[in-house]
C-alpha positions in Angstrom: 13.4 -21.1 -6.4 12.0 -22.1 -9.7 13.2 -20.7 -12.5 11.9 -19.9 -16.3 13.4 -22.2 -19.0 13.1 -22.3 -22.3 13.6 -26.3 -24.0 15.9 -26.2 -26.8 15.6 -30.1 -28.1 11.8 -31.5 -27.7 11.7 -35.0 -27.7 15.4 -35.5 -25.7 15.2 -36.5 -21.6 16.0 -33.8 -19.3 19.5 -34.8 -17.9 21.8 -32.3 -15.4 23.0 -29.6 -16.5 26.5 -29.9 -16.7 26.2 -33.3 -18.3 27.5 -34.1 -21.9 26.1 -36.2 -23.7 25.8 -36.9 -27.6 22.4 -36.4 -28.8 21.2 -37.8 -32.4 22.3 -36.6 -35.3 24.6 -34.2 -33.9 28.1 -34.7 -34.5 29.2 -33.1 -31.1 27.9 -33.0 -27.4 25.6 -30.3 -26.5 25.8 -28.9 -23.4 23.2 -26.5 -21.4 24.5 -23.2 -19.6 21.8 -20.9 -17.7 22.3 -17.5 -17.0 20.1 -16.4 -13.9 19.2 -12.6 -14.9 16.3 -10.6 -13.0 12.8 -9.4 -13.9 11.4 -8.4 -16.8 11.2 -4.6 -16.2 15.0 -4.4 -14.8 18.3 -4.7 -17.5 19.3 -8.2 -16.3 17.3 -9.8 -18.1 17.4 -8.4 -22.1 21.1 -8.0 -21.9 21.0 -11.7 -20.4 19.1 -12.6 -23.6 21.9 -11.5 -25.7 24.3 -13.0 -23.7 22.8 -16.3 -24.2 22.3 -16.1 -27.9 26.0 -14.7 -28.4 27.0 -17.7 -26.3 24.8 -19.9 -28.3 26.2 -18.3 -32.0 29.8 -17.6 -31.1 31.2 -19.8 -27.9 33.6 -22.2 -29.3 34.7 -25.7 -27.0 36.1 -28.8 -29.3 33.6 -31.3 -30.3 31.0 -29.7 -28.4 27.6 -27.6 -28.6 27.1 -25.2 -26.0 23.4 -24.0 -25.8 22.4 -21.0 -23.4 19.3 -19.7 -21.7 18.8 -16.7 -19.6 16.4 -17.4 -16.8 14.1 -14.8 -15.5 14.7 -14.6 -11.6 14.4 -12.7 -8.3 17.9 -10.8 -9.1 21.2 -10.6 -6.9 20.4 -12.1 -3.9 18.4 -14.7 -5.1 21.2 -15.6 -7.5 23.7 -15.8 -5.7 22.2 -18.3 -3.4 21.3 -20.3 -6.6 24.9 -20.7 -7.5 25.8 -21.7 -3.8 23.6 -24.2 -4.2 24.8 -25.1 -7.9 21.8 -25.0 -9.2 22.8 -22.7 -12.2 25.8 -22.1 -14.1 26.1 -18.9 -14.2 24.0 -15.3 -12.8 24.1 -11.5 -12.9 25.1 -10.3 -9.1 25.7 -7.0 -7.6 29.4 -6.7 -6.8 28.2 -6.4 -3.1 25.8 -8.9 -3.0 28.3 -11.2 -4.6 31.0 -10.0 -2.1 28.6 -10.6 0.6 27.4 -14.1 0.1 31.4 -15.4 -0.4 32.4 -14.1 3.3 28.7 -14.9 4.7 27.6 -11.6 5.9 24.2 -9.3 5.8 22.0 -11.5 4.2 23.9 -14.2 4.3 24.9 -14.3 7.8 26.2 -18.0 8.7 25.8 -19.3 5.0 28.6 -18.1 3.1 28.7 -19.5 -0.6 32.5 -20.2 -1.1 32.1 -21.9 -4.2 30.5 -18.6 -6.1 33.5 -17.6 -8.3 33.8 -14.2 -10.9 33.3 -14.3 -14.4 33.8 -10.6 -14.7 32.5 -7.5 -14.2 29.8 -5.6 -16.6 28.0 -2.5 -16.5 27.0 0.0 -13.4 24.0 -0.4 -11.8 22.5 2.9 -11.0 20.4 3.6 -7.7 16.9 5.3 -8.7 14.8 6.5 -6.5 11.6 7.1 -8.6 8.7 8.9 -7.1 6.0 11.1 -9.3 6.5 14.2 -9.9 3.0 15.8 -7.6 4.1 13.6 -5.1 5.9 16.1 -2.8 8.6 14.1 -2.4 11.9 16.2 -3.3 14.6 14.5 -0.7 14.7 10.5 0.9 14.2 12.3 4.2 10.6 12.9 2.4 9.6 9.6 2.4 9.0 10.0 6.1 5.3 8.7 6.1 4.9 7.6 2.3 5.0 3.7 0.9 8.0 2.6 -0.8 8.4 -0.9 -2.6 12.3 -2.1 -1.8 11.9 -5.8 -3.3 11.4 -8.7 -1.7 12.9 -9.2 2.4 16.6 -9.9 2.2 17.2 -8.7 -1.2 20.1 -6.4 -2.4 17.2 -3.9 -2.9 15.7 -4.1 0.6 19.2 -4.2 2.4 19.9 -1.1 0.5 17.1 1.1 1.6 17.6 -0.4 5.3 21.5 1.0 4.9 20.0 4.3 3.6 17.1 4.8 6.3 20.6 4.1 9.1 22.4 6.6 7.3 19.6 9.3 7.3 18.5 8.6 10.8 15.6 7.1 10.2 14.1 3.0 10.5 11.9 1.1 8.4 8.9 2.0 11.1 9.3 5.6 9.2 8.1 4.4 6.1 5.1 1.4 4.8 7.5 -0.9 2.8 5.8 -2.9 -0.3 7.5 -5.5 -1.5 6.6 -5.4 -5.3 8.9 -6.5 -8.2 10.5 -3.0 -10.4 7.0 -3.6 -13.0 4.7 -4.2 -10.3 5.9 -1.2 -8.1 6.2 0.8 -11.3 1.7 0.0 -11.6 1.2 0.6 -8.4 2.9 4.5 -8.5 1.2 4.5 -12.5 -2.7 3.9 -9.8 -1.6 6.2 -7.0 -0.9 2.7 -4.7 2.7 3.7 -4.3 4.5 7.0 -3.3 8.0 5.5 -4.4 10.1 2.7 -5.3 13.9 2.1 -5.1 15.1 0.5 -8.6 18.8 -0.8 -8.8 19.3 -1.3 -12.7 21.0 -0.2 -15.8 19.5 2.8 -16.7 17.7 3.4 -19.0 15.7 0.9 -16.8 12.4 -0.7 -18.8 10.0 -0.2 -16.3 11.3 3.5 -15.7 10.6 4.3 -19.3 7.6 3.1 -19.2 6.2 5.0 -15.9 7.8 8.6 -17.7 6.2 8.2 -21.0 3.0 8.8 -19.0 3.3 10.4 -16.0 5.9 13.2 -14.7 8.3 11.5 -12.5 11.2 12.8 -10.1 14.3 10.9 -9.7 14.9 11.9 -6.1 19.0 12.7 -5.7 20.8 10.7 -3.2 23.7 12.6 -2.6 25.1 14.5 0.6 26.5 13.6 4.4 24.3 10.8 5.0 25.5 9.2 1.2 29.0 9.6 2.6 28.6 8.2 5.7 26.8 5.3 3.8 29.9 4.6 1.8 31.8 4.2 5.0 30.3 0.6 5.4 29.0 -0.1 1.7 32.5 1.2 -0.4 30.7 -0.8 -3.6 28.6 2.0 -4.0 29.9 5.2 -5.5 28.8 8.4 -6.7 27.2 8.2 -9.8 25.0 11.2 -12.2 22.1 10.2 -13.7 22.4 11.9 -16.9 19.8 14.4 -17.9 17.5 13.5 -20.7 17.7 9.3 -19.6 14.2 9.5 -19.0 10.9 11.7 -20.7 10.8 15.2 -18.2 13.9 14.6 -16.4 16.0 17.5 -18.2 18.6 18.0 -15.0 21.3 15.3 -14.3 20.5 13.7 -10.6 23.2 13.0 -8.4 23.0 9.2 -6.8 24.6 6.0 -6.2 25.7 3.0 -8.9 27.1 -0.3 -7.7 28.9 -2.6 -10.5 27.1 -5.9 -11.7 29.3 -8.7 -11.9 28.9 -11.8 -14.0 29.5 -14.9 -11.9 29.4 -18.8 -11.9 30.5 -21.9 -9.4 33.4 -23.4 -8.9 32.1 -26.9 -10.3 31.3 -25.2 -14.1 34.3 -26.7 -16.0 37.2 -24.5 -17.0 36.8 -25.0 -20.7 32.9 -23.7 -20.4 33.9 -20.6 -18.6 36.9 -19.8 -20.9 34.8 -20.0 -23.7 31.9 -17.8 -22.3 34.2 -15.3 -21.0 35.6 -15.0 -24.7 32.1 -14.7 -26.1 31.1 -12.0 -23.7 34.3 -9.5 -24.5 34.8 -10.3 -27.7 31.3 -9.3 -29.0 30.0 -6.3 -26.6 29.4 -3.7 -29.3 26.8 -6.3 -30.0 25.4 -6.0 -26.2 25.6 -2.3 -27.0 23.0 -2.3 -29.7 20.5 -4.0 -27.3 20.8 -1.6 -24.7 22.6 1.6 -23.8 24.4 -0.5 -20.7 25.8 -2.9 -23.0 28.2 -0.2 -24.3 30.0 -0.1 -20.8 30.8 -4.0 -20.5 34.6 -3.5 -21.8 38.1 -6.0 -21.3 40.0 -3.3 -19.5 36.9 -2.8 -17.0 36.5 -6.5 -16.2 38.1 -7.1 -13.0 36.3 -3.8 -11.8 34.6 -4.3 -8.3 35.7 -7.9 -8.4 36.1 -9.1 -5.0 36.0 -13.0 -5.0 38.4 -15.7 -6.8 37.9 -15.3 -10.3 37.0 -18.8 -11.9 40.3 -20.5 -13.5 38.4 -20.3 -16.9 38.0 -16.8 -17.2 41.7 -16.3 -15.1 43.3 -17.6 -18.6 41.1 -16.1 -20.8 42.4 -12.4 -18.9 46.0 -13.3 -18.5 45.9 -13.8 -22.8 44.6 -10.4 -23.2 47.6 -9.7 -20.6 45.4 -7.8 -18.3 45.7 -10.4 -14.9 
């Protein structure tokens, strides 16, 4: 998977990653740390942003420079797999995704990654199922029939609405799946292409926004027996309310799902790098906060929230000073 990177030094040799080297006319060794985030329309990606500039501004390692990007990506899954293969330092996971792809199951049946390691834990993600408001679809049992975009095959997103479709007795032959990104599925519903699309995201979400402040949207509830016989075999996803008022026309709260994101690396990023990083994250989230409304629910005593793999060493000692490992 190719990813989007932005250059920081023109001029200079591309060289791996993790290397340190002393470039001219600095007096300390720079060093390059990506943070794989998601689309453009989801939350990864402009809290990723921040992330990588408060890294860049405040992350503190002796005699060294370290320089961060965030990377536009194909989110959790996608990510993960990316740090299995050590191909970037660090990404935004979904605890389940993450817990998933250490013990090699669902997607990643016969290919665990047992070198992805925890950072921490941020924000929740909430489960929206977004559907116009004319579009007669008031329950998931309503999609019976419609199109639905669930992201691309083998994704966090797609495994999710398969898990939902078990648990409410129906199969993906019930429905015409599209496979659009959160902005693309978002056009599509905008042109009367799509009935629905599943968005996993910090809400607000972008591309949410956006499809409200023109057109009357529901935010169908998913809530009820079949959510509770769900949890029985996901138990990262919990009940969640989708405040009233989060997006233009929806006045009610709407009962659903959220499932934590979890910041996580490799075990090959050095412990120094990941100490430093975890500082910079929970030392500066009101900053996060003033980017977006998520940002204000990445807190210290929430960090080992949903964390189900090793944490990395680095951010171990960074917890056990705060005293809270």
């Amino acid at each position: 998977m190719k990813l989007s990177r932005r250059i920081f030094l023109s001029g200079v040799a591309a060289a791996p990653l993790l290397h340190m080297g002393t470039l001219p006319g600095f007096a300390a060794d720079r060093v390059f740390f990506g943070i794989a985030t998601g689309g453009t329309g989801g939350t990864y990606y402009p809290l990723g942003g921040m992330l990588a500039q408060l890294i860049s501004n405040t992350a503190e390692i002796p005699d060294t420079k370290l320089s961060a990007t965030a990377e536009t990506g194909n989110a959790s899954v996608a990510n993960a797999q990316l740090l299995g293969r050590g191909e970037i330092e660090s990404a935004f996971v979904a605890a389940d995704i993450l817990d998933a792809a250490y013990k090699g199951i669902n997607q990643f049946d016969g290919s665990a990654t047992e070198n992805v390691r925890a950072i921490g834990a941020l924000y929740p993600e909430t489960v929206q199922l977004v559907v116009r408001a004319d579009s007669g679809i008031e329950t998931f049992e309503d999609l019976k029939g419609k199109t639905i975009s669930s992201g691309s095959p083998g994704s966090g997103q797609w495994q999710l609405l398969g898990d939902l479709m078990v648990a409410h007795g129906m199969t993906r032959e019930d429905v015409s799946e599209d496979f659009s990104s959160f902005s693309q599925s978002v056009d599509k519903i905008k042109d009367g292409n799509l009935d629905a699309s599943l968005i996993t995201a910090g809400s607000p979400t972008s591309s949410v926004t956006d499809l409200a402040n023109g057109h009357d949207i529901r935010i169908v509830p998913l809530n009820g027996p079949a959510i509770a016989k769900l949890q029985e075999t996901q138990p990262y996803y919990a009940n969640a309310i989708l405040a009233g008022g989060t997006y233009k026309g929806q006045d009610n709260d709407v009962e659903t799902l959220a499932v934590r994101a979890i910041w996580a690396t490799h075990a090959d990023v050095s412990d120094d790098i990941i100490y430093a990083v975890t500082k910079a994250l929970y030392e500066n989230t009101e900053t996060l906060g003033n980017v977006h409304p998520k940002g204000k629910e990445i807190s210290l005593d929430k960090a080992l929230e949903s964390v189900s793999v090793p944490l990395h060493p680095g951010a171990e000692k960074y917890y056990t000073e705060k005293g809270i490992k």
